[in-house]
N, C-alpha and C positions, 0 to 999 in steps of 0.2 A: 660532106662535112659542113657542119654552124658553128657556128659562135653559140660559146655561151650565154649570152645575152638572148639568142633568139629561141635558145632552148628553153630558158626560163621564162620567156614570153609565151613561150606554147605551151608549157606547163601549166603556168596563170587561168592562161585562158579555157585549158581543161578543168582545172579547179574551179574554176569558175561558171562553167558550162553544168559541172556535176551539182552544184549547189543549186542554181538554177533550176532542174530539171529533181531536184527535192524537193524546192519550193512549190513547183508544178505538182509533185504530188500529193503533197500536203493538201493543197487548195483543190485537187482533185477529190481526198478523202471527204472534205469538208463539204465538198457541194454534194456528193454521192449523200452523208451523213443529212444534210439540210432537204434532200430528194425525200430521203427513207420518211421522214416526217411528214410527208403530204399524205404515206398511206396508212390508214391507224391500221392494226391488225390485232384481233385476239388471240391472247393466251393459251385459250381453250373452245372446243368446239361447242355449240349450243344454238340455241335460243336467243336471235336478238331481240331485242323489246322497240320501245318506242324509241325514236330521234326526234330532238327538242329543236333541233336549230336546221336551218334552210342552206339547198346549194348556195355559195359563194360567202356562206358564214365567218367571219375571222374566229377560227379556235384556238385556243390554245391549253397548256398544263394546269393555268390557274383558273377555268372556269368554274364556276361553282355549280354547273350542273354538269356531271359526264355527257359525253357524246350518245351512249346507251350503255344497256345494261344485257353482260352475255352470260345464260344458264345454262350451265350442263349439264342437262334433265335425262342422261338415259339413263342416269340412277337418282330417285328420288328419294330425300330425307323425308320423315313426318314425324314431326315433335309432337310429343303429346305430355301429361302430369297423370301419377300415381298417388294416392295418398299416405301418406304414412301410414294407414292401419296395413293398406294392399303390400305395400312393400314390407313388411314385417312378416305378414303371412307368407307371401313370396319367399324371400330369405330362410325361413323356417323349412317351408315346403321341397326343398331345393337344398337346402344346407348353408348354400353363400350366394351372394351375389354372385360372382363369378360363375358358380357352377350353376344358378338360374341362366344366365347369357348364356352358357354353352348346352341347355338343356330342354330349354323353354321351345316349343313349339313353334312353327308359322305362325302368323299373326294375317287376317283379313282386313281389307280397309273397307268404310261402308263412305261411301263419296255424296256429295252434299245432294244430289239428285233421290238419294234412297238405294241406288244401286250399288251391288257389291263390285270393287277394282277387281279385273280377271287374274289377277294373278299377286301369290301371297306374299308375304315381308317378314323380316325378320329382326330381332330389336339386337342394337350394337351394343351399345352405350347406355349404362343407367347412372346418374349426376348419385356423389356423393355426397351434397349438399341438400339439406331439406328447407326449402323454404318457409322461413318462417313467418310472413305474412299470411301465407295459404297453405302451412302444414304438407305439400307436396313436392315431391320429388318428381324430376322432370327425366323424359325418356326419349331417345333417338332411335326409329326403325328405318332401314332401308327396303323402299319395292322399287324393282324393275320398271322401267319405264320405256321399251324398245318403240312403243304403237304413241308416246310421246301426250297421251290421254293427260296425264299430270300434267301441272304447271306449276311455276311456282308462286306462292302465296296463295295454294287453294285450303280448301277446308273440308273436313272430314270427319268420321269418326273412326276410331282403332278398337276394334273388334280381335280380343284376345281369349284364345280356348281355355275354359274354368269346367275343369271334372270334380264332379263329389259325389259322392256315394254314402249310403244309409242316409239320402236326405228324404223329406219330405216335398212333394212336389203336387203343387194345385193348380188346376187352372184361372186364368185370371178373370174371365169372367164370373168365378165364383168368388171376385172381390168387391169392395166399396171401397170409396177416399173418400176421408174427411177431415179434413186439418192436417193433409201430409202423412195419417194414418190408414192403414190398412185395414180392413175390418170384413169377419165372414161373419157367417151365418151357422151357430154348428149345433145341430139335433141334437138334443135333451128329452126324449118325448114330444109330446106335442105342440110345444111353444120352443120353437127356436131361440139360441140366445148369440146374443153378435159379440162376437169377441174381437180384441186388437190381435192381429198377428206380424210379426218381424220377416219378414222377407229378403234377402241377399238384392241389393242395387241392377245385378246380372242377372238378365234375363233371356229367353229370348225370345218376346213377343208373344206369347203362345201362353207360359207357365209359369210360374212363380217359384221359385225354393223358400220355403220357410224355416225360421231362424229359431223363432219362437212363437208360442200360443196355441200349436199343434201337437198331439200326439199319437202316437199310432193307436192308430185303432179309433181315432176319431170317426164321427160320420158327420158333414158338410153339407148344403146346400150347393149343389152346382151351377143352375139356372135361375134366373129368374129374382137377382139378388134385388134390383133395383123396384123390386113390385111387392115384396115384404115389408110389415110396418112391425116393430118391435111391437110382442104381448102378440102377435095374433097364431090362433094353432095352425096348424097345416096338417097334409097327409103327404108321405113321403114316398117317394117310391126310387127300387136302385137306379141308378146312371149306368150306362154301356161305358166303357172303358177302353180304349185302343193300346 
């Protein structure tokens, strides 16, 4: 048996032991919390980049340069712009936007080396908005990036499949430039005459589509464009064909 008095002095003192031993873990949390800060950790897996500052640096939240910069490159964006005529034709061709994005083919990337990226892409997203400084509408494809070949902030070209049919198709060295125009050579008899022809911007490398200034049943100079002088006659003979 105690007194009252000593019972409430051992009470006290448990009270007071328990407050104690909350404080304790408060300042427990608080050191663990001030610990976790010495180790940055990313978000997301990737790609670090460069680090601006040296071991023993003072960093903190208000630096005005990040510590680095992390890419997660095993899926690469590639932004590219369409014209407003292309996106028209698109739209047309396809019905809607919408159903271009769910119908529109792979797309190749041609990488700033000249080589084609191994493996193809496909376009997400095309902006609603048409830029009115440059009349273009801008587009987002996704390509795989497992072999990490991509980086970010590279440059490229997006090489997208364009079929047409009943068109007219010539080879390019049966053309001239001059002032940004096109110009052949097309048999009349014996004095060739050089015509402007319209051509599709889509190429690829080899042929030309023409738009206008051909008709079927024309007959061209194939060869040898750059050795003809306007007024002089020739003698023509057919071209092999593949």
């Amino acid at each position: 048996m105690i007194s009252q008095f000593e019972l409430s002095t051992a009470e006290n003192a448990l009270l007071t032991a328990q407050a104690q031993l909350s404080q304790a873990e408060v300042q427990e949390t608080n050191a663990r919390n001030n610990l976790s800060y010495t180790v940055v950790k990313s978000p997301a897996d990737g790609i670090v980049g460069t680090i601006p500052y040296r071991v023993g640096s003072l960093v903190s939240s208000s630096l005005p340069r990040p510590l680095t910069t992390v890419s997660d490159n095993s899926e690469m964006y590639v932004y590219f712009s369409m014209t407003e005529n292309q996106l028209l034709d698109l739209t047309r061709r396809y019905g809607s936007v919408d159903e271009a994005l769910r119908s529109m083919p792979d797309i190749d990337l041609l990488l700033s080396d000249g080589s084609t990226y191994g493996q193809r892409g496909r376009i997400e997203t095309i902006s609603g908005v048409i830029d009115q400084t440059t009349g273009s509408v801008s587009l987002r494809a996704v390509f795989p990036n497992q072999g990490r070949l991509l980086h970010s902030g590279g440059s490229g070209n997006v090489l997208i499949p364009y079929k047409k049919e009943g068109c007219i198709v010539i080879p390019q060295i049966a053309t001239m430039e001059i002032q940004d125009k096109k110009y052949i050579y097309k048999v009349e008899g014996e004095i060739p005459q050089r015509t402007v022809v319209e051509v599709t911007p889509v190429n690829n490398g080899q042929e030309y589509i023409v738009e206008a200034g051909l008709s079927q049943g024309d007959v061209i100079i194939a060869e040898g464009v750059g050795l003809i002088r306007p007024g002089t006659p020739i003698k023509t003979k057919p071209a092999t064909q593949d």
